[in-house]
MARKE-92337 format. One line per 3 residues: number of its first residue (from 1); their letters; for each residue x, y, z of C-alpha. Coordinates in steps of 0.001 Angstrom, whole numbers, plus 500000, padded with zeros to 6 digits. Example, Ala and Ser with C-alpha at 12.3 -4.5 7.8 and 13.67 -1.06 7.14 Angstrom:
1> AS> 512300,495500,507800  513670,498940,507140
//
This chain:
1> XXX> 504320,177494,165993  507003,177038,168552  510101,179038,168451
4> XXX> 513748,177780,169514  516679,180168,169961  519835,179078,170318
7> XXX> 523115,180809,170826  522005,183871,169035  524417,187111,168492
10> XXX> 523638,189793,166927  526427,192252,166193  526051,196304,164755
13> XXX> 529746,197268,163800  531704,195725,167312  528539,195671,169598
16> XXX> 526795,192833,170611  523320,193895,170542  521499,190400,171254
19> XXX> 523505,188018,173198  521179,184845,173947  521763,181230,175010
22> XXX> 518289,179221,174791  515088,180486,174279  511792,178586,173534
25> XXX> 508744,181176,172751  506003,178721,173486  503037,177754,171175
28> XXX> 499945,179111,171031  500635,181868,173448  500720,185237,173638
31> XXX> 504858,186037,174637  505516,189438,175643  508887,190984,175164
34> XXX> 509977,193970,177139  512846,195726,178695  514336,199490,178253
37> XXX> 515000,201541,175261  518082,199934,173637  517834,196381,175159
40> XXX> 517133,194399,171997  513300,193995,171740  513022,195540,168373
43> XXX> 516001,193941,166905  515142,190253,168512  511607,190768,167069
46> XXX> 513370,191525,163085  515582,188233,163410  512097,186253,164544
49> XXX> 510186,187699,161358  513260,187221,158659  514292,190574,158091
52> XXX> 517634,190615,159981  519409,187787,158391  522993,188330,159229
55> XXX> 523363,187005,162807  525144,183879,164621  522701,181316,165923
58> XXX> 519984,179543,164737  516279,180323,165194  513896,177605,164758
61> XXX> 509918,177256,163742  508587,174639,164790  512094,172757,164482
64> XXX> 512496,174375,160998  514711,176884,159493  513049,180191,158404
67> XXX> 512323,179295,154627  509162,180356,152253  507026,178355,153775
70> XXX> 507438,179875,157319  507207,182933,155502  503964,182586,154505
73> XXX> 503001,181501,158225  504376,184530,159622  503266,188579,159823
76> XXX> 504494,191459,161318  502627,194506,162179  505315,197527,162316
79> XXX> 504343,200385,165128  503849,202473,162558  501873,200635,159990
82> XXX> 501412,202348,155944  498273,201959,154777  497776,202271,151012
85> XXX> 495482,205333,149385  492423,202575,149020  490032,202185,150857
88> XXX> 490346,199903,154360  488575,196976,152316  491067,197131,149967
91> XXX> 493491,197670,152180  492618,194346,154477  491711,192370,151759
94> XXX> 495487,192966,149783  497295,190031,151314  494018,188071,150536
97> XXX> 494059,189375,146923  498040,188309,146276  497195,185207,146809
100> XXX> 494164,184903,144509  491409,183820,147017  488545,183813,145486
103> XXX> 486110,187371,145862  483651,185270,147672  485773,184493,150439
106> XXX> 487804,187500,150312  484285,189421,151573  483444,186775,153865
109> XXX> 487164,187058,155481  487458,190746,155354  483798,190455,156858
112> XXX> 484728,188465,160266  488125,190297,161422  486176,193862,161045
115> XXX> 483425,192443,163352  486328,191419,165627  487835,194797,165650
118> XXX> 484595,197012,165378  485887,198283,162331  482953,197787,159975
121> XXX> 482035,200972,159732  485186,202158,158282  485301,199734,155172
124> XXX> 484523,202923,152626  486916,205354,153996  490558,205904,152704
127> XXX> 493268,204687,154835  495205,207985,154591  492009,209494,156177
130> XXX> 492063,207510,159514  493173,208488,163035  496006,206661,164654
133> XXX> 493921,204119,166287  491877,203288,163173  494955,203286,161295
136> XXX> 496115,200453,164228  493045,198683,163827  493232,197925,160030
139> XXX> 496769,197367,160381  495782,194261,162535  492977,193283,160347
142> XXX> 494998,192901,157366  497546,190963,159437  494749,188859,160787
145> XXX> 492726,187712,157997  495672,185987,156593  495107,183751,159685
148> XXX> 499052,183342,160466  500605,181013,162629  502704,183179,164345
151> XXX> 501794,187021,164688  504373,189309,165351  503829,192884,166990
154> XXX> 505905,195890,167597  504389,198310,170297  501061,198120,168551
157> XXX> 499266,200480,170959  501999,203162,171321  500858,206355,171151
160> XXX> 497170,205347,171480  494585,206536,173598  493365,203983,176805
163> XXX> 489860,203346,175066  492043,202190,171843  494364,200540,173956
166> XXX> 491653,198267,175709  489775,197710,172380  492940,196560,170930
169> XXX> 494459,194529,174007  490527,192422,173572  490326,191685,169934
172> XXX> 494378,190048,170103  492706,188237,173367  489838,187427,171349
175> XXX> 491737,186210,167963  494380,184301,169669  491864,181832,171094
178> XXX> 490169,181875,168167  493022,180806,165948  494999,179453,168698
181> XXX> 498341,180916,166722  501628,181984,168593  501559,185782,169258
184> XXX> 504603,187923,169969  504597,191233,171195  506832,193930,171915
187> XXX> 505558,196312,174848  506819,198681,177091  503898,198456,179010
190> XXX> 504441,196587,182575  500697,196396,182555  499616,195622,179388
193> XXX> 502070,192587,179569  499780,191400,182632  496978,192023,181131
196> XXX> 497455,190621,177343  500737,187917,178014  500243,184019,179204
199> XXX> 504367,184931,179177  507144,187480,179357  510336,188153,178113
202> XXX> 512677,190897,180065  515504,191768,177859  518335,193774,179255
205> XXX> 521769,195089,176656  520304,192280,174492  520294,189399,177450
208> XXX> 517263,187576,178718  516706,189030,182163  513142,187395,183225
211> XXX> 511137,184598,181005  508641,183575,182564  505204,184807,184188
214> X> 504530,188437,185862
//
């Protein structure tokens, strides 16, 4: 799913917070978005996903209005995801489970994005009882396994140690050329954005500073 932003201001009380012209977040890409504390990422990220709704501007989907049906396409993974007081089946299989797909596939589903994120092994424990980077991991899964067009991420390896980081970083890899859906992610990360983005988006007081490659 492409994305087209046009003329897009977002305003908190009498400051302008986002302040773009044109921007196109390609398809089937993995778009970075960085830039200092303050610069817009989070906020820019909200609008994308449909929870900031009061803004001038249009943002398109695939040359479509946000509506239910691009809901449904869409997920966002907060950076600090809640997990319910099930168990991380339950947990990944919930979106699944709204939407009444059948048990069979539900398994089969829940099955395939554990293998991707090594998380197998966890399927019986509670999600309250998970370290930060398992609590990550399952976050992702149950984003994943509703197999979204566009995937949205806010600074989903903050805080986490490098061997979490890396794991993480190679399952998106992995699932983006699997799917082949638009990812966006917020990082603050110079590095990570060279390692995990085709493309990168520099915001600076809520302007695009750099789009392009690093």
């Amino acid at each position: 799913m492409e994305l087209g932003i046009h003329n897009l201001r977002k305003r908190y009380q009498n400051e302008v917070v986002l302040d773009i012209d044109d921007l196109t977040i390609e398809e089937g890409v993995i778009t970075g978005i960085t830039g200092p504390n303050g610069s817009g990422k989070t906020t820019l990220l909200n609008v994308i996903a449909g929870i900031e709704d009061c803004y001038e501007g249009k943002v398109l989907y695939g040359g479509k209005s946000y509506s239910d049906e691009i809901k449904l396409k869409t997920t966002l993974v907060f950076q600090k995801p809640y997990l319910f007081r099930r168990s991380v089946f339950d947990n990944i299989a919930y979106p699944l489970n709204l939407r009444k797909v059948p048990r069979d596939t539900v398994q089969e589903k829940v099955r395939e994005i554990g293998n991707l994120l090594s998380i197998n092994d966890l399927m019986n424990k509670k999600g309250h009882q998970l370290s930060g980077g398992e609590s990550q991991k399952v976050a992702l899964a149950r984003a994943m396994v509703m197999e979204p067009e566009l995937l949205l991420l806010d600074e989903p390896t903050a805080s986490l140690d490098p061997e979490s980081v890396v794991k993480i970083e190679k399952s998106l890899t992995e699932y983006q050329k699997w799917k082949g859906c638009t990812v966006v992610i917020i990082t603050h990360n110079i590095e990570q954005s060279r390692r995990l983005c085709d493309k990168v988006i520099c915001l600076e007081r809520g302007k695009v500073a750099l789009n392009g490659v690093l």
